[in-house]
VEXRO-691267 format. One record per residue (C-alpha): residue in one letter; x, y, z; residue number from 1. Coordinates in nm, 3 decimals, decimal comma. Example, Ala and Ser with C-alpha at 12.3 -4.5 7.8 and 13.67 -1.06 7.14 Angstrom:
! residues 2
+------+---------+---------+---------+-----+
! code !    east !   north !      up ! pos !
+------+---------+---------+---------+-----+
!    A !   1,230 !  -0,450 !   0,780 !   1 !
!    S !   1,367 !  -0,106 !   0,714 !   2 !
+------+---------+---------+---------+-----+
! end
This chain:
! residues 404
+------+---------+---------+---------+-----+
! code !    east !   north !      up ! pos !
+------+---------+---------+---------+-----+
!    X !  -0,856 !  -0,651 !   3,321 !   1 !
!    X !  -0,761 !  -0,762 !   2,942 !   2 !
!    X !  -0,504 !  -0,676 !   2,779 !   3 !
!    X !  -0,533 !  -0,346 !   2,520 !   4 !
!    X !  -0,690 !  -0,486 !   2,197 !   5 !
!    X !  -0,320 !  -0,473 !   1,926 !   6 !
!    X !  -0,439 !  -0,162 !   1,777 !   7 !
!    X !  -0,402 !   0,010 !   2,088 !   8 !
!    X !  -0,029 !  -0,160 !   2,185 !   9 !
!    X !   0,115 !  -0,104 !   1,855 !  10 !
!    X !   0,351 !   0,106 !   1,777 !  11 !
!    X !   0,500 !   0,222 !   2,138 !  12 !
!    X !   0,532 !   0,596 !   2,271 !  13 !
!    X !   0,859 !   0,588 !   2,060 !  14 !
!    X !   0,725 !   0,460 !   1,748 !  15 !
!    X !   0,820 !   0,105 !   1,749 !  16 !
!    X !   0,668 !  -0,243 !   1,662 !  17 !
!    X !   0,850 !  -0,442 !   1,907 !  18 !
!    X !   1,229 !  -0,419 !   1,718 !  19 !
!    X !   1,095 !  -0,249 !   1,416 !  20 !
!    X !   0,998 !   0,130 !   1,368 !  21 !
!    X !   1,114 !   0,436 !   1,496 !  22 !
!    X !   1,214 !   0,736 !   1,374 !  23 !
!    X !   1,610 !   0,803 !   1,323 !  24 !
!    X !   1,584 !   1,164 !   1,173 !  25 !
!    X !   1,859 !   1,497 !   1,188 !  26 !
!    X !   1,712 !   1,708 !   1,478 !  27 !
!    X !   1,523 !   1,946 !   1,275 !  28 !
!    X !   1,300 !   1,727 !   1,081 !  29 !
!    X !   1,262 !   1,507 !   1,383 !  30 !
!    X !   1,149 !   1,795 !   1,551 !  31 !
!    X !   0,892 !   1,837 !   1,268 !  32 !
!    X !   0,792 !   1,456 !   1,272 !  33 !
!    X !   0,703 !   1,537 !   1,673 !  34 !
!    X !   0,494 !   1,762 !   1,579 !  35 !
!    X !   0,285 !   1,593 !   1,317 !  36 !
!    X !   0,215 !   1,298 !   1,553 !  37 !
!    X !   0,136 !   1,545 !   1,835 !  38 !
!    X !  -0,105 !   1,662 !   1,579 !  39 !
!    X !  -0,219 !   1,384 !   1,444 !  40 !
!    X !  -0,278 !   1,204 !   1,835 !  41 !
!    X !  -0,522 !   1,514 !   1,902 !  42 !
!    X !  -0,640 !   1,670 !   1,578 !  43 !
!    X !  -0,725 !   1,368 !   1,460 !  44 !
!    X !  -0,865 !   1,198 !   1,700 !  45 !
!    X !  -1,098 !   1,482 !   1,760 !  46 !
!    X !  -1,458 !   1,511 !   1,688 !  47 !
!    X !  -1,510 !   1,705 !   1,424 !  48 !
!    X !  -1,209 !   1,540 !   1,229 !  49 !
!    X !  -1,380 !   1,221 !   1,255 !  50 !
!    X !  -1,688 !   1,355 !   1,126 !  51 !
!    X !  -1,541 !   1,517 !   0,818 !  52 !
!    X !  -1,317 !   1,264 !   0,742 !  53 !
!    X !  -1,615 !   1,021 !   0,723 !  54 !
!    X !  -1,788 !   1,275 !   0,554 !  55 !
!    X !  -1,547 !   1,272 !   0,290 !  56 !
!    X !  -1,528 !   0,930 !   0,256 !  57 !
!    X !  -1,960 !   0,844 !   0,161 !  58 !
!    X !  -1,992 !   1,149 !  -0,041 !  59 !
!    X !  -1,632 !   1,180 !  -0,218 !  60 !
!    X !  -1,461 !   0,868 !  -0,238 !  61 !
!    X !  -1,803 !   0,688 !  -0,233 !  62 !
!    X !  -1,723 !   0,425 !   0,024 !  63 !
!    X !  -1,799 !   0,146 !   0,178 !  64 !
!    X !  -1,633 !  -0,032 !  -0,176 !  65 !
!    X !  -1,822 !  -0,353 !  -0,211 !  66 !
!    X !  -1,734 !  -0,700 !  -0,110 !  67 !
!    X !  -1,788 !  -0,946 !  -0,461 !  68 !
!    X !  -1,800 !  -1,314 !  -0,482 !  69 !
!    X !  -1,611 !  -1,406 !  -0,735 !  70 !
!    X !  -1,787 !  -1,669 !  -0,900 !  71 !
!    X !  -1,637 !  -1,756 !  -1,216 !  72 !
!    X !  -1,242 !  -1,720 !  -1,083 !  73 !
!    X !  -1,359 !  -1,934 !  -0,776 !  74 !
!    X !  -1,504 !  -2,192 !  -1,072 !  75 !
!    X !  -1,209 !  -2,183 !  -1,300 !  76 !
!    X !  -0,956 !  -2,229 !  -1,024 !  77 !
!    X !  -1,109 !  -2,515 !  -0,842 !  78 !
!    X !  -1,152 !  -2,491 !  -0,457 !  79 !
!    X !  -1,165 !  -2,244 !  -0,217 !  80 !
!    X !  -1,455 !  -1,970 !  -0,278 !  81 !
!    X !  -1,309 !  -1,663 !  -0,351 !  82 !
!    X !  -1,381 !  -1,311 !  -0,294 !  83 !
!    X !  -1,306 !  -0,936 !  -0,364 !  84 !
!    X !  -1,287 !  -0,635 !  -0,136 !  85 !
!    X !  -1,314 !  -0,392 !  -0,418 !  86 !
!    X !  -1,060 !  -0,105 !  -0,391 !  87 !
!    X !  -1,046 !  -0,041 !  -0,723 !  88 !
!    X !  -1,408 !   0,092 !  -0,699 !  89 !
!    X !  -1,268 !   0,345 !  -0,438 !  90 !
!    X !  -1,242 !   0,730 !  -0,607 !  91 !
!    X !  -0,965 !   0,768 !  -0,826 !  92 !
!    X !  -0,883 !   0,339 !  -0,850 !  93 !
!    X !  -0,731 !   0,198 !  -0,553 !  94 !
!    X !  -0,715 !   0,224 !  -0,172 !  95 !
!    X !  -0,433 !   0,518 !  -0,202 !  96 !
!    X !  -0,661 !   0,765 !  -0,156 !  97 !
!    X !  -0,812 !   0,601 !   0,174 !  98 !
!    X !  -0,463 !   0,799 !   0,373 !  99 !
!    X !  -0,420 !   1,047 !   0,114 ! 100 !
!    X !  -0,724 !   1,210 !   0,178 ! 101 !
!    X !  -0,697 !   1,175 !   0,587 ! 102 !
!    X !  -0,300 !   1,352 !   0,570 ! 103 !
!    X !  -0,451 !   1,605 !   0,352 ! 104 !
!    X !  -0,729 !   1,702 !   0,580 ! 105 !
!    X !  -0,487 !   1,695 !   0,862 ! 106 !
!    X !  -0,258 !   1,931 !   0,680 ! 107 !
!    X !  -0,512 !   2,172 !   0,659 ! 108 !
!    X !  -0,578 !   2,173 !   1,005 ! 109 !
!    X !  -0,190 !   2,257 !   1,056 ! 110 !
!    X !  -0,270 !   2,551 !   0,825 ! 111 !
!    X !   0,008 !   2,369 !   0,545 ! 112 !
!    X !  -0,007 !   2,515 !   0,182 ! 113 !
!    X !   0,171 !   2,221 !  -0,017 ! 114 !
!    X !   0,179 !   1,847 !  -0,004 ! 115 !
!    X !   0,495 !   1,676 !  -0,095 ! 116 !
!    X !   0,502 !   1,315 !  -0,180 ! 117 !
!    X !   0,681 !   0,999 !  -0,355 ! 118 !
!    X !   0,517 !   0,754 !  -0,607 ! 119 !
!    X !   0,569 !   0,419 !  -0,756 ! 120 !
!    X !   0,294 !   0,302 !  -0,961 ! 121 !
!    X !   0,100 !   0,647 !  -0,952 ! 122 !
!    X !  -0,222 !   0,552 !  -0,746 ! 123 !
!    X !  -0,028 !   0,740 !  -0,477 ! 124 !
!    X !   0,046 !   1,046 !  -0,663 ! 125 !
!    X !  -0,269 !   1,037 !  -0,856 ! 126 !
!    X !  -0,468 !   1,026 !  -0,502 ! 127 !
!    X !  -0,260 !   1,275 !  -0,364 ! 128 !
!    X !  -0,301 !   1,545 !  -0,639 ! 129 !
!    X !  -0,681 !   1,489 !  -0,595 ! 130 !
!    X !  -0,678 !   1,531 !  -0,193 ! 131 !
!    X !  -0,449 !   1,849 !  -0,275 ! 132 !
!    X !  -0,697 !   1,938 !  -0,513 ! 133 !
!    X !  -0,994 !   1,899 !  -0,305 ! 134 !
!    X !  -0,861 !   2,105 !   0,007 ! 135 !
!    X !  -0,713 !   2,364 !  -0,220 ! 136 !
!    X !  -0,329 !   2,264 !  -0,167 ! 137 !
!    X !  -0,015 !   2,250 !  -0,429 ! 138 !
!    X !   0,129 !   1,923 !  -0,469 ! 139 !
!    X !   0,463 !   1,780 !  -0,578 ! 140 !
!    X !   0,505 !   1,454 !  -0,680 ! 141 !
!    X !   0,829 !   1,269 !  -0,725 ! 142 !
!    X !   0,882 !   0,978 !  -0,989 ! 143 !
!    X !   1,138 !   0,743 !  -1,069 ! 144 !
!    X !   1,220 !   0,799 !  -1,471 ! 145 !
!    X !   1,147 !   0,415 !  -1,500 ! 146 !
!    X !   0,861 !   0,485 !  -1,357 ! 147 !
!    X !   0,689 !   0,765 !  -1,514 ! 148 !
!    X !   0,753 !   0,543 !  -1,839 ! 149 !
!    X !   0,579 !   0,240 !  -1,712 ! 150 !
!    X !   0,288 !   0,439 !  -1,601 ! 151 !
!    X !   0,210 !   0,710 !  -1,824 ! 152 !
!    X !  -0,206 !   0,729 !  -1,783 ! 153 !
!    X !  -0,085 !   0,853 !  -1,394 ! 154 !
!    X !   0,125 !   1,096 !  -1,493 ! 155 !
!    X !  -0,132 !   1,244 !  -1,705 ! 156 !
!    X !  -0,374 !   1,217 !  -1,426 ! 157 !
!    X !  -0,150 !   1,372 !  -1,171 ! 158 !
!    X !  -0,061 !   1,702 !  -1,417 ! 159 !
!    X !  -0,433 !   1,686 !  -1,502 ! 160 !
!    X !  -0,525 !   1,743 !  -1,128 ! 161 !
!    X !  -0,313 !   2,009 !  -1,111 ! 162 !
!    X !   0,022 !   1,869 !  -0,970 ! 163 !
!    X !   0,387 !   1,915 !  -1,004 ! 164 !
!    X !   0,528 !   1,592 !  -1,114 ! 165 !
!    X !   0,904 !   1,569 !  -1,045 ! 166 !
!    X !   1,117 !   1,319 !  -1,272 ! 167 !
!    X !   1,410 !   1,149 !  -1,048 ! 168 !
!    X !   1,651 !   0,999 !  -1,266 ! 169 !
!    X !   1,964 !   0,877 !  -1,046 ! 170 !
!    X !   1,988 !   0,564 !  -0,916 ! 171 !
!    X !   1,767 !   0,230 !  -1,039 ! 172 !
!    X !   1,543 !   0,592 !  -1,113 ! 173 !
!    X !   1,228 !   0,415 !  -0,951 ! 174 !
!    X !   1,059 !   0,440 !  -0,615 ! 175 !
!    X !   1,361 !   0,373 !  -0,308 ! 176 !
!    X !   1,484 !   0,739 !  -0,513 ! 177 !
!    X !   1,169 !   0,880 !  -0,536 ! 178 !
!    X !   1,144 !   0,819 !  -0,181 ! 179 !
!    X !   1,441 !   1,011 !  -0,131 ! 180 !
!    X !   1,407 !   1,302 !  -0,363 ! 181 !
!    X !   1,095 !   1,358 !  -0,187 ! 182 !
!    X !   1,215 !   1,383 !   0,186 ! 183 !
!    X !   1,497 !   1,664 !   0,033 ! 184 !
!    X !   1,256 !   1,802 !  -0,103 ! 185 !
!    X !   1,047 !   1,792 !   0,251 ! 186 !
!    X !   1,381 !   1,868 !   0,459 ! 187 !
!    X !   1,361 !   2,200 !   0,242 ! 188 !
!    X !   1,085 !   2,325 !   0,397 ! 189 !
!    X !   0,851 !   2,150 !   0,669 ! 190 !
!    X !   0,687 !   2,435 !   0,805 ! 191 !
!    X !   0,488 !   2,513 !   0,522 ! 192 !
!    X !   0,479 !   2,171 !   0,364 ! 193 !
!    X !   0,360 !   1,876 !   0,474 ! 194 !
!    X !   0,524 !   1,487 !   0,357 ! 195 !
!    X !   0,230 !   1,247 !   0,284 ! 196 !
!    X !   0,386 !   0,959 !   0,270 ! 197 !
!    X !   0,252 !   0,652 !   0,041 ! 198 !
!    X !   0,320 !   0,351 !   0,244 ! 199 !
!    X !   0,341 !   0,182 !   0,565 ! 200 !
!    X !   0,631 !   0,281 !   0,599 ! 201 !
!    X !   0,902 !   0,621 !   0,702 ! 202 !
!    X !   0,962 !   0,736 !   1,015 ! 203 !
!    X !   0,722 !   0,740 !   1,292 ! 204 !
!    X !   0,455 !   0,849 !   1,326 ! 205 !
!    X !   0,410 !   0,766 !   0,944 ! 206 !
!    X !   0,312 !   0,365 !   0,939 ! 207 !
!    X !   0,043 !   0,452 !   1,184 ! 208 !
!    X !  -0,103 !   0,685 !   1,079 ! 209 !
!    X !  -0,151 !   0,543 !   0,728 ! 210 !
!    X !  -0,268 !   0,237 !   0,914 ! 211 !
!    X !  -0,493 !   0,383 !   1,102 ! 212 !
!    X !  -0,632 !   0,563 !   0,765 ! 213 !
!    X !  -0,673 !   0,242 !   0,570 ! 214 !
!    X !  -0,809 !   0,033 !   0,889 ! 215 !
!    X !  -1,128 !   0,168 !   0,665 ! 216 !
!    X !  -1,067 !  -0,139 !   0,425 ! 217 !
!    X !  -1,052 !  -0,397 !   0,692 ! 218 !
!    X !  -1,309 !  -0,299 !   0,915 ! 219 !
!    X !  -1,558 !  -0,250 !   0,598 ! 220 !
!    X !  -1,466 !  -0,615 !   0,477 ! 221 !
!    X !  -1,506 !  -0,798 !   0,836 ! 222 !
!    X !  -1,877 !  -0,633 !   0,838 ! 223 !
!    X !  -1,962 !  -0,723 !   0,482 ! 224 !
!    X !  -1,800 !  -1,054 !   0,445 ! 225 !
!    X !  -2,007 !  -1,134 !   0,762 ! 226 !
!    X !  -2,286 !  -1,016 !   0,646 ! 227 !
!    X !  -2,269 !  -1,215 !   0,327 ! 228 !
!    X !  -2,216 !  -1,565 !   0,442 ! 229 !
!    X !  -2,266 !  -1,554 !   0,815 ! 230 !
!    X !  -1,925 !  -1,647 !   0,875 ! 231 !
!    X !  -1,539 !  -1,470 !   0,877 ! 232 !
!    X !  -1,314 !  -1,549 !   0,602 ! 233 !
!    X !  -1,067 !  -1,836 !   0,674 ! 234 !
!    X !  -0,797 !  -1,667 !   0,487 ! 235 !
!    X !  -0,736 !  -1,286 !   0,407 ! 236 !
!    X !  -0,444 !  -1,207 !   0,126 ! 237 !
!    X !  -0,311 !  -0,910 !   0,002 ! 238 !
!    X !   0,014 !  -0,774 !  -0,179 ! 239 !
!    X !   0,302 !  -0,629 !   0,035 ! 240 !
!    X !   0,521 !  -0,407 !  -0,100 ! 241 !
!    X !   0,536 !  -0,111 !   0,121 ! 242 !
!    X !   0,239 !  -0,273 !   0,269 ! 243 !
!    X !  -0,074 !  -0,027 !   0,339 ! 244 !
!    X !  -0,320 !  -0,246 !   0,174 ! 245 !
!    X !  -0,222 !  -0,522 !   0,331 ! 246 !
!    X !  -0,210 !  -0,353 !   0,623 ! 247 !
!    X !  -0,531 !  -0,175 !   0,561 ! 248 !
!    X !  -0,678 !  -0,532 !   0,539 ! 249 !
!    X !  -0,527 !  -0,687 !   0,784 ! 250 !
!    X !  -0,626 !  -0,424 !   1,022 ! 251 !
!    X !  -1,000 !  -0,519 !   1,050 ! 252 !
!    X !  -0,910 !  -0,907 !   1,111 ! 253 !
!    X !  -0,603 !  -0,867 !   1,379 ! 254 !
!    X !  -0,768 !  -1,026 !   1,651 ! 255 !
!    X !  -0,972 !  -1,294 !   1,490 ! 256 !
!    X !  -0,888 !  -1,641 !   1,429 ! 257 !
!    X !  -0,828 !  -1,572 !   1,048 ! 258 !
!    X !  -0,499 !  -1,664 !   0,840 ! 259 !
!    X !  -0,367 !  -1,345 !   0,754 ! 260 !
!    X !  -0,140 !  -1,353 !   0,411 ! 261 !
!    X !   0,120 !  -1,139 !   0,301 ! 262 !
!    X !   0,245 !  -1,192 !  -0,075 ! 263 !
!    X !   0,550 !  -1,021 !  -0,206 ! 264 !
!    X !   0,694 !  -0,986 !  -0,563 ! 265 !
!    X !   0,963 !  -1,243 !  -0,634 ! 266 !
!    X !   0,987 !  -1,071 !  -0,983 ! 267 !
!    X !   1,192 !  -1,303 !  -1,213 ! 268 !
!    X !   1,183 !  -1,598 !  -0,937 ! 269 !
!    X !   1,566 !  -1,639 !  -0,922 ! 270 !
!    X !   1,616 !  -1,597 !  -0,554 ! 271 !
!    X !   1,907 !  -1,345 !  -0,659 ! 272 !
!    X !   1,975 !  -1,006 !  -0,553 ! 273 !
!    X !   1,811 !  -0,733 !  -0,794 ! 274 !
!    X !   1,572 !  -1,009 !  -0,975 ! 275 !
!    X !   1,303 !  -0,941 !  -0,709 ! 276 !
!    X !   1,158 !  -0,693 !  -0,399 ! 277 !
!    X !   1,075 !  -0,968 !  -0,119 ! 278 !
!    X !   1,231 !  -0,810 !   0,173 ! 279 !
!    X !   1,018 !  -1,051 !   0,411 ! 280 !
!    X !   1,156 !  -1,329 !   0,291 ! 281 !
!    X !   1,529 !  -1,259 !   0,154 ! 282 !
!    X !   1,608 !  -0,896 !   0,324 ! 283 !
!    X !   1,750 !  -0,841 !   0,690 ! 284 !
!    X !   1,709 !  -0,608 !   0,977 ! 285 !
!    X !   1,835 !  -0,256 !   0,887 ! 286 !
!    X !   1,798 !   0,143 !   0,863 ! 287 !
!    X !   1,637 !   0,285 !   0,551 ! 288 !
!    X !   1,444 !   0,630 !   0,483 ! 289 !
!    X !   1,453 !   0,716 !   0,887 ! 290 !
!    X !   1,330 !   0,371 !   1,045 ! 291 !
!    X !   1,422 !   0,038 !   1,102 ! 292 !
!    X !   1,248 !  -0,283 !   0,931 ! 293 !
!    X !   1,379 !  -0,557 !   0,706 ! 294 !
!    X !   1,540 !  -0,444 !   0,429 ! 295 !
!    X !   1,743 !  -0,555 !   0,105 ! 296 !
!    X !   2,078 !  -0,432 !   0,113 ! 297 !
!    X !   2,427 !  -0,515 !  -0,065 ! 298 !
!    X !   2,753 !  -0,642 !   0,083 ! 299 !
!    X !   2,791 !  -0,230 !   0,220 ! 300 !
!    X !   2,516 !  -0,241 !   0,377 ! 301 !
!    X !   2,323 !   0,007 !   0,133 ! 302 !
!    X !   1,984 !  -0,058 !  -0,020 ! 303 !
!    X !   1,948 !  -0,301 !  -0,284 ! 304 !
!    X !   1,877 !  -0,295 !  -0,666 ! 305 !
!    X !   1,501 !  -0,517 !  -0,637 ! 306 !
!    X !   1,280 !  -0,580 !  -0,920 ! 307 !
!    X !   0,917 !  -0,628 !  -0,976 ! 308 !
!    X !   0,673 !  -0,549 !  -1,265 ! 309 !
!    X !   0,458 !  -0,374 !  -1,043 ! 310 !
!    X !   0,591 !  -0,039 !  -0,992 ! 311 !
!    X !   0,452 !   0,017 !  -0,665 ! 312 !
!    X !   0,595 !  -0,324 !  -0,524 ! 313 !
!    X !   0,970 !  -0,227 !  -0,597 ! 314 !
!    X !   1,095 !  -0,132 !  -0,266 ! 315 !
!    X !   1,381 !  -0,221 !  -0,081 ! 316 !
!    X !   1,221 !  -0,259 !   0,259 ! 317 !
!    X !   0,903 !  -0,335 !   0,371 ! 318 !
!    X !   0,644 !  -0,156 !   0,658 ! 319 !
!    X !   0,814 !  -0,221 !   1,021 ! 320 !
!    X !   0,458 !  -0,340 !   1,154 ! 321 !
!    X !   0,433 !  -0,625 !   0,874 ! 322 !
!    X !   0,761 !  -0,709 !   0,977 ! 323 !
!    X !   0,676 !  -0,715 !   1,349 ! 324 !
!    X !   0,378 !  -0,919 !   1,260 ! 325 !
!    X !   0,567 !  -1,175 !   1,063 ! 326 !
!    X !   0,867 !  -1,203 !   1,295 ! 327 !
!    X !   0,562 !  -1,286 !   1,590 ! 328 !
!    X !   0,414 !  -1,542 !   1,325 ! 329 !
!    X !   0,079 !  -1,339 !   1,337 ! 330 !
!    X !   0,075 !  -1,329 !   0,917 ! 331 !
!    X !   0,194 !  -1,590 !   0,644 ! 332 !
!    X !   0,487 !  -1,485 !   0,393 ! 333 !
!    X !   0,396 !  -1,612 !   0,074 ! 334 !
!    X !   0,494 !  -1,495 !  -0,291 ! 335 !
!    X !   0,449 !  -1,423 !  -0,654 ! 336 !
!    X !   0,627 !  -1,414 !  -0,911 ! 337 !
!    X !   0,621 !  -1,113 !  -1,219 ! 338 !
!    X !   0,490 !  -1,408 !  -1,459 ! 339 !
!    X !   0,200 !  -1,526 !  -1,222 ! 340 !
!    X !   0,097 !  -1,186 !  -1,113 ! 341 !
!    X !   0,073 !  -1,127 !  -1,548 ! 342 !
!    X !  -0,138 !  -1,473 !  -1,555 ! 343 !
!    X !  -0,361 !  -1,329 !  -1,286 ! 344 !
!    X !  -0,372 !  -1,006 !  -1,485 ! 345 !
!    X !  -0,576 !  -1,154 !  -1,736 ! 346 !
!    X !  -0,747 !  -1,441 !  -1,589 ! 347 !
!    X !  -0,953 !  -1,186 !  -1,381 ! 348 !
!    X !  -0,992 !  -0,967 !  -1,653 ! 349 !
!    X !  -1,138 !  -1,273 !  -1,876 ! 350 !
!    X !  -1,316 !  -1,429 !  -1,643 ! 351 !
!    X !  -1,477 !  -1,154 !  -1,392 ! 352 !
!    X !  -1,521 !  -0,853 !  -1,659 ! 353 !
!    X !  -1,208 !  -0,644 !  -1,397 ! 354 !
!    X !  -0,900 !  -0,552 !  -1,469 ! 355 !
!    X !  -0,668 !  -0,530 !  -1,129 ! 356 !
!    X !  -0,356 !  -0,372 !  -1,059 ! 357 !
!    X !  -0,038 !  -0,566 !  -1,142 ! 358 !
!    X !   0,005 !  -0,512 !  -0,779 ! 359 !
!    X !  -0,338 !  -0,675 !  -0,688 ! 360 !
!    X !  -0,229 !  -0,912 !  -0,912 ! 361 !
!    X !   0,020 !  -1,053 !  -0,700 ! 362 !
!    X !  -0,220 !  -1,066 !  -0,417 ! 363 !
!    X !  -0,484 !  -1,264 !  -0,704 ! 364 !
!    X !  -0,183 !  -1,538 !  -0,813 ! 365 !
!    X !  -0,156 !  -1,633 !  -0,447 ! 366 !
!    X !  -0,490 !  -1,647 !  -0,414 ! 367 !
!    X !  -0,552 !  -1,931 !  -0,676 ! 368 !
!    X !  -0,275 !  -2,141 !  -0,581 ! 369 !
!    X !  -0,407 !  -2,156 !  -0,219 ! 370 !
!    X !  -0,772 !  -2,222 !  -0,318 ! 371 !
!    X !  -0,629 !  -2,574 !  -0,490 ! 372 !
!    X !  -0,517 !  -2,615 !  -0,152 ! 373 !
!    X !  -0,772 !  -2,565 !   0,047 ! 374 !
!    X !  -1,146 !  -2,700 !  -0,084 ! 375 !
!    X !  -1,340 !  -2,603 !   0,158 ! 376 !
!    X !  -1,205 !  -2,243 !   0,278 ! 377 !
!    X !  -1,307 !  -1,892 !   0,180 ! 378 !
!    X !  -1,060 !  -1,623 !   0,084 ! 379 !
!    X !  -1,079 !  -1,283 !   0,117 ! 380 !
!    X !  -0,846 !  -1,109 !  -0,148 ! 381 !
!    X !  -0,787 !  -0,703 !  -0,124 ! 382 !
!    X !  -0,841 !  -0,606 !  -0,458 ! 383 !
!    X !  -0,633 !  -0,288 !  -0,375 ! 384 !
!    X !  -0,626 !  -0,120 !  -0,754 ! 385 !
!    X !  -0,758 !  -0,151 !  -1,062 ! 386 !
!    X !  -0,535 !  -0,206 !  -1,422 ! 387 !
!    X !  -0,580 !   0,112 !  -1,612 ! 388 !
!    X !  -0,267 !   0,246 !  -1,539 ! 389 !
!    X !  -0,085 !  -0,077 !  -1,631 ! 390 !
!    X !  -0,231 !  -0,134 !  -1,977 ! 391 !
!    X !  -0,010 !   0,039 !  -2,216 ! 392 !
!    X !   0,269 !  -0,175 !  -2,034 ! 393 !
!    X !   0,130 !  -0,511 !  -2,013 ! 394 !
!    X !  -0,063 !  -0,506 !  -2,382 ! 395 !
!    X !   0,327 !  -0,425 !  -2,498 ! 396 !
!    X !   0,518 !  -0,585 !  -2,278 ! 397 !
!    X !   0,279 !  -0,934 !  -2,257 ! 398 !
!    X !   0,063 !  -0,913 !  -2,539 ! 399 !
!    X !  -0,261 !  -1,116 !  -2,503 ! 400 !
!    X !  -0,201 !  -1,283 !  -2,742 ! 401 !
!    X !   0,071 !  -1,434 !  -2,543 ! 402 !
!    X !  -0,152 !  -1,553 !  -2,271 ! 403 !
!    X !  -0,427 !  -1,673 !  -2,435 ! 404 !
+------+---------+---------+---------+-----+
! end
């Protein structure tokens, strides 16, 4: 008999991803957590759920997004052809709302009245406050000061959809506190609210479930890119910060012979602690928001300052399953830094008529450098959000003038 296909092994009864994962919780809230994946294991896996979810998906969020040959990139760059999954074409502007709107359906199964969540960048909050919206639930979102100043248009988006946006200012006052306002917050009350986390990433049975949620991404692209040229892609790349559309992505491609390409934000490209958020390749094995993974910590052992100019790449750790996958040399580490992911910015924008993410950015940067590499290879990028919310700060911050 063969062996379970590696969406089936992964995570373990307890959580884990070979030495990553878990859940290391106080009683009660690990209690709660048993109960969500008990939940989740039967609830969602039923029926019905499946047939609303997908429901919800062609007539809401107006999936499949489209695959898109990127013609005049793959000119200007010189190489490898290069293609788009096009998440930023996904309701609301990026692949957030691909889990969002799957936690939010299962809270209303579990008869929940409010959703309770963290954000970086905003796509998560934003998406969030629409699944509330759409299933009739409150939502709370918490925000990093630094944050919520960086990414204004979301913040306006999220009160405009009817949620509670929640200012954190202690700290580096970005996402790692965010994070941790918002599981207080959750401790608070977690019979009547539910934690929809953004990421890969929390205690189990979090990084599956938002895997299994985004898998959509993957599995959409294998058909499509397969459809269009006959073939699979010989190289798949997406941005890792928390990691769920990377791992979204790489979800659909696991068990085919295809490179699979993680790229991180080495912010100011000094190497140094604080001047980047590439836990992959600088952090260490360690505990952070209830589970294990690698993680970039100071001499005490306590989470890092890290640095990117994407807001929703500035974490301190990284999803336990990309870090089981890297550690088993499954996926590539590679990296950008905050000037290349700006390059990228506008290159795309020039060139291909779409603004990206400054997150997809990173993913885009990569991209280009690996195409000089590699003639007579395709590349599959997840274009996992689009720019809007990032304009303000980069026409300020990098004029265009700047990068003409």
């Amino acid at each position: 008999m063969s062996a379970k296909p590696y969406l089936k092994q992964f995570p373990d009864p307890q959580g884990y991803y070979g030495e990553f994962g878990g859940a290391a919780l106080p009683p009660d809230l690990a209690a709660e957590m048993t109960k969500i994946e008990r939940a989740y294991r039967t609830i969602g896996n039923s029926h019905d759920f499946i047939v609303r979810l997908r429901d919800i998906r062609t007539h809401f969020q107006g999936r499949p997004t489209p695959v898109y040959y990127a013609k005049r990139l793959t000119d200007a760059v010189g190489g490898a052809r290069i293609y788009l999954k096009r998440e930023d074409l996904n309701h609301t502007g990026a692949h957030k709302l691909n889990h969002c709107m799957g936690e939010a359906l299962l809270a209303s199964y579990l008869g929940k009245r409010k959703l309770i969540a963290e954000t970086g960048a905003g796509q998560h909050g934003v998406a969030l406050a629409t699944a509330a919206a759409y299933f009739g639930l409150e939502c709370e979102i918490y925000m990093g000061e630094v944050d919520i100043a960086k990414e204004h248009p979301n913040v306006i988006r999220m009160k405009m959809l009817g949620a509670t946006v929640v200012p954190v200012g202690f700290g580096q006052r970005t996402l790692k506190e965010a994070v941790d306002a918002a599981f207080e917050a959750y401790m608070k009350d977690p019979e009547t609210s539910m934690y929809a986390i953004g990421s890969v990433v929390g205690p189990h049975p979090f990084p599956m479930m938002v895997r299994d949620f985004q898998a959509v991404v993957g599995i959409e692209a294998r058909d499509q890119f397969h459809a269009m040229t006959g073939h699979l892609p010989d190289h798949v790349v997406a941005c890792v910060g928390g990691g769920s559309n990377a791992m979204g992505m790489f979800a659909g491609f696991i068990e085919d012979p295809v490179e699979l390409w993680g790229v991180e934000p080495l912010g100011r490209g000094t190497g140094e602690l604080g001047d980047h958020a590439a836990s992959l390749r600088f952090g260490r094995p360690g505990l952070i928001h209830g589970f294990t993974t690698m993680t970039l910590a100071d001499d005490d052992g306590n989470p890092a300052a890290v640095h990117s100019v994407a807001s929703g790449l500035d974490y301190p750790g990284v999803g336990p399953e990309h870090a089981h996958l890297f550690a088993q040399g499954r996926t590539r580490l590679a990296g950008a830094t905050d000037e290349d992911a700006i390059r990228a910015f506008y290159r795309l924008s020039r060139l291909e008529g779409i603004i990206p993410a400054l997150e997809s950015a990173h993913a885009l940067a990569f991209a280009a450098e690996l195409a000089e590499s590699h003639p007579n290879d395709s590349i599959l990028v997840n274009l996992s959000g689009r720019g809007d919310k990032d304009l303000d700060f980069v026409y300020t911050t990098y004029p265009p003038q700047d990068w003409a």
